[in-house]
N, C-alpha and C positions, 0 to 999 in steps of 0.2 A: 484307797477309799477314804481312809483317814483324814487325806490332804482336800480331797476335793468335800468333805465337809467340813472344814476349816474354811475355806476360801469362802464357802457358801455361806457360811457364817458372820465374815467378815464385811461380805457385800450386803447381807440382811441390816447389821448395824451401823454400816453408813448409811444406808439408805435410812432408816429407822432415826440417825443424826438427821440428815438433811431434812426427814420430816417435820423433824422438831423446831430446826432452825425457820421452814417456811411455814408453821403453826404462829411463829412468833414474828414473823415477818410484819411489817418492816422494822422491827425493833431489835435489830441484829447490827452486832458491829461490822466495822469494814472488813475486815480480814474474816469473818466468817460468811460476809454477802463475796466476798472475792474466791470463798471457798465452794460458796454453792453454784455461780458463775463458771469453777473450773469443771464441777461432778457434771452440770447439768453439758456442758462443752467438751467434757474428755471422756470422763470415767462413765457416766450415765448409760449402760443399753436403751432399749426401745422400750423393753419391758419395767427396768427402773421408772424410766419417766411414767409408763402408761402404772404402774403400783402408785409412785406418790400422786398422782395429777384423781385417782381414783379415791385418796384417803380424802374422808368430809371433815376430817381435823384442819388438814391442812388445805384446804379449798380455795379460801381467801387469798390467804399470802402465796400459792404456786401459782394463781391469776395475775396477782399483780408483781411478783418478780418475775415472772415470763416475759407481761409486756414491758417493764422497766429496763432489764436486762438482757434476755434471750431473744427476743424476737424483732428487737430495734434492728436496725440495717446500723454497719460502722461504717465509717469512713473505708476501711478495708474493703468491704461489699459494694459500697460507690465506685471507687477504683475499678474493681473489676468486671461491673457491669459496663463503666466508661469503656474500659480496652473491650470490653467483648466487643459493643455497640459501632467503635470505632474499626475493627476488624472487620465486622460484616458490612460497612458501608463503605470502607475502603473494596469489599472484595467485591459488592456490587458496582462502583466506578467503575474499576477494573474490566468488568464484566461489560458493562453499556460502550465503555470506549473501544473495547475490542471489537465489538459489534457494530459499530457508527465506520 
């Protein structure tokens, strides 16, 4: 019982870090926008985002590192909307020429 109030603790104060960081946003160095970039991509639950995106401290800055960072399309996300796009229209070719 001990351990999973530890843990719980631990995810309180990162999260409670990341606040703070996107309170001060954009006035955070790189490695700590690369760190909120990783919580918000790896470490973050549903519920982490839906606590900070709810605090009015940090309102501003979770708005605007959201669309700066999280929510832009990368080059990675291009690519694979390409191959997807490219697979369903190769499969409908496929499809039209088998039928002609």
């Amino acid at each position: 019982m001990a351990n999973t109030s530890t843990i719980a603790s631990a995810v309180d104060a990162r999260r409670a870090h990341v606040e703070a960081l996107l309170a001060a946003y954009p006035d955070v160095t790189p490695e700590e926008r690369q760190m909120l970039v990783n919580w918000f991509r790896s470490e973050a639950s549903a519920l982490d985002v839906a606590l900070v995106a709810s605090n009015p401290a940090a309102e501003r800055g979770y708005r605007r590192f959201r669309e700066e960072h999280v929510d832009r399309f990368s080059v990675r996300d291009m690519i694979w909307a390409l191959a997807f796009s490219a697979i369903v229209a190769a499969a409908v070719m496929l499809i039209v020429w088998r039928a002609a």
